[in-house]
C-alpha positions in Angstrom: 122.4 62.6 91.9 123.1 59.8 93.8 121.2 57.1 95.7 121.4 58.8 99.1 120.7 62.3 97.9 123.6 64.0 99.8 126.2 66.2 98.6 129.8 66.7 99.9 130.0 70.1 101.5 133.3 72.2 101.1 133.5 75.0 103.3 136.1 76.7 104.2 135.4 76.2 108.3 134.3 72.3 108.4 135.4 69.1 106.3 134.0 67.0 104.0 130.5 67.5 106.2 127.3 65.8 103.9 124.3 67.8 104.2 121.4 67.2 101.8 121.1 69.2 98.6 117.5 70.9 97.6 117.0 71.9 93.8 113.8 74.0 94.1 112.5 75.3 90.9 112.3 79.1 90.7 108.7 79.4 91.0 109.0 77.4 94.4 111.5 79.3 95.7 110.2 83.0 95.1 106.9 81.5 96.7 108.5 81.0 99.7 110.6 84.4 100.2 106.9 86.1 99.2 104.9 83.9 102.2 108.0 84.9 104.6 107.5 88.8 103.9 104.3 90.0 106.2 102.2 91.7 103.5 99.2 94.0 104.8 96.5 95.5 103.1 94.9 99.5 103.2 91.6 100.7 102.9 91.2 104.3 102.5 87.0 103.6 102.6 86.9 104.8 98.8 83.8 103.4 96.9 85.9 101.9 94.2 87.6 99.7 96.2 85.5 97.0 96.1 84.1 97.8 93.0 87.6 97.3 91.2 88.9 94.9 93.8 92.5 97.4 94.8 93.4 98.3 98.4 94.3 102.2 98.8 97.8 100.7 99.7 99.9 97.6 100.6 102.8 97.0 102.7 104.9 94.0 101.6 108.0 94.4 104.3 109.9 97.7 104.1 108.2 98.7 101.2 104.7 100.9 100.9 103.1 101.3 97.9 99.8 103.8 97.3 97.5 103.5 94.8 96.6 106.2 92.6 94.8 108.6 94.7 91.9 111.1 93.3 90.1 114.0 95.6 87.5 111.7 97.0 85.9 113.6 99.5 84.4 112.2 103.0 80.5 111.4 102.5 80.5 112.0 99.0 80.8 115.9 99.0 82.1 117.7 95.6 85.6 117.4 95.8 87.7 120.9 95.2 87.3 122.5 92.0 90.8 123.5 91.7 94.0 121.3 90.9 95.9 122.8 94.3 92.8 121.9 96.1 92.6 118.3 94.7 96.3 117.6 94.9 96.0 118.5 98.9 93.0 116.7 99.4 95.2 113.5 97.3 98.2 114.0 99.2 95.8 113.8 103.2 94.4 110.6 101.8 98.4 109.5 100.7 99.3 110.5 104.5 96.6 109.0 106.1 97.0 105.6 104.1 100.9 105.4 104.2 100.3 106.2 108.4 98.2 102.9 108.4 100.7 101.3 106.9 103.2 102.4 109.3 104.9 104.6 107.3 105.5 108.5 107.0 105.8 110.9 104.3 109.4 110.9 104.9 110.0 107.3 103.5 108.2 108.3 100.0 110.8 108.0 97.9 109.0 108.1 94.5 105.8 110.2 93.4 103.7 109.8 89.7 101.2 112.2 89.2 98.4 112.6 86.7 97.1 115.7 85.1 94.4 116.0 83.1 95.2 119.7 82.1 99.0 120.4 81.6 98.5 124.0 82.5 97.7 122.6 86.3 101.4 121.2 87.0 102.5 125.0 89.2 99.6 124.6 91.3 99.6 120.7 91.3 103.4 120.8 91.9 102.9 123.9 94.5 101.1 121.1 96.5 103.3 118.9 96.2 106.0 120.8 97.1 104.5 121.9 100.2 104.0 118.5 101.3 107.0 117.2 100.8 109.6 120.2 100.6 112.4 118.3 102.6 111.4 114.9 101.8 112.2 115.5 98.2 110.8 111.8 96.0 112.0 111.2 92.8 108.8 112.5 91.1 107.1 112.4 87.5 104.2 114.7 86.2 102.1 113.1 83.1 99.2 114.5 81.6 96.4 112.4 80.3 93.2 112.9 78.6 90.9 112.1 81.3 90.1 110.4 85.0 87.1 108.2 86.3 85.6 111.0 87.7 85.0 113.8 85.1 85.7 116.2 88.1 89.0 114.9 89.1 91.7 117.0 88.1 94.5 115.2 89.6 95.6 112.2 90.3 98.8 110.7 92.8 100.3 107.5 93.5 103.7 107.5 95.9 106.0 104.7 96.9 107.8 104.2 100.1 110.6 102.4 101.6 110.6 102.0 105.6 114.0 101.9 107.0 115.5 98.6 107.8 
């Protein structure tokens, strides 16, 4: 550009007004909408937190997202031995985290869940159901061959979008 660094602005209320012109880069630019949007972070007071270095959820503006959540029971206790049992336990430590966040479980609007045992999905998805019947998130069920915890059954993550 020129010496001066201005631009002639044409818009359709004012004439010929100069105004400076900045050319961030990308990078610069999505730096500075991320530092604008207050992000917070969650801790359900699970022992892999730390360990692993993840927060049981984060709030970055309107949207909520919780991490994959096992049956980890207060103090340490055996966690249920069914998969109905574990996917309740999952989905109190889901509503507990998403009320931190300031959210409810009527702004989840997408659920994953992890099965180690495909036969589980009725009573996993009985849980589910329960918890959030008129809610209704877009929702996928994968099996897979195994969990940290050789006595986890079932695992959930959920995402949520606060209203504006």
């Amino acid at each position: 550009m020129g010496g001066d660094d201005l631009a002639v602005a044409h818009d359709a209320g004012s004439c010929d007004a100069r105004r400076p012109v900045v050319d961030l880069s990308e990078s610069v630019h999505r730096r500075a909408i991320l530092e604008a949007v207050e992000r917070r972070l969650v801790s359900s007071g699970s022992p892999y937190e730390p360990t692993i270095g993840f927060s049981r959820a984060v709030r970055d503006g309107r949207h909520v997202f919780v991490a994959g959540t096992c049956a980890v029971m207060p103090d340490g206790a055996e966690p249920p031995a069914d998969a109905y049992g574990q996917a309740r336990r999952c989905l109190e430590i889901i509503q507990a985290a998403l009320a931190e966040a300031g959210a409810r479980r009527q702004h989840v609007v997408r659920t994953r869940t992890f099965l180690v045992n495909a036969e589980d999905w009725e009573d996993v998805g009985r849980a589910h159901g329960e918890f959030f019947a008129d809610v209704r998130p877009a929702s996928t069920m994968i099996v897979v061959s195994a969990l940290l915890d050789p006595r986890w059954l079932v695992e959930i993550e959920a995402d949520a979008l606060l209203p504006e």
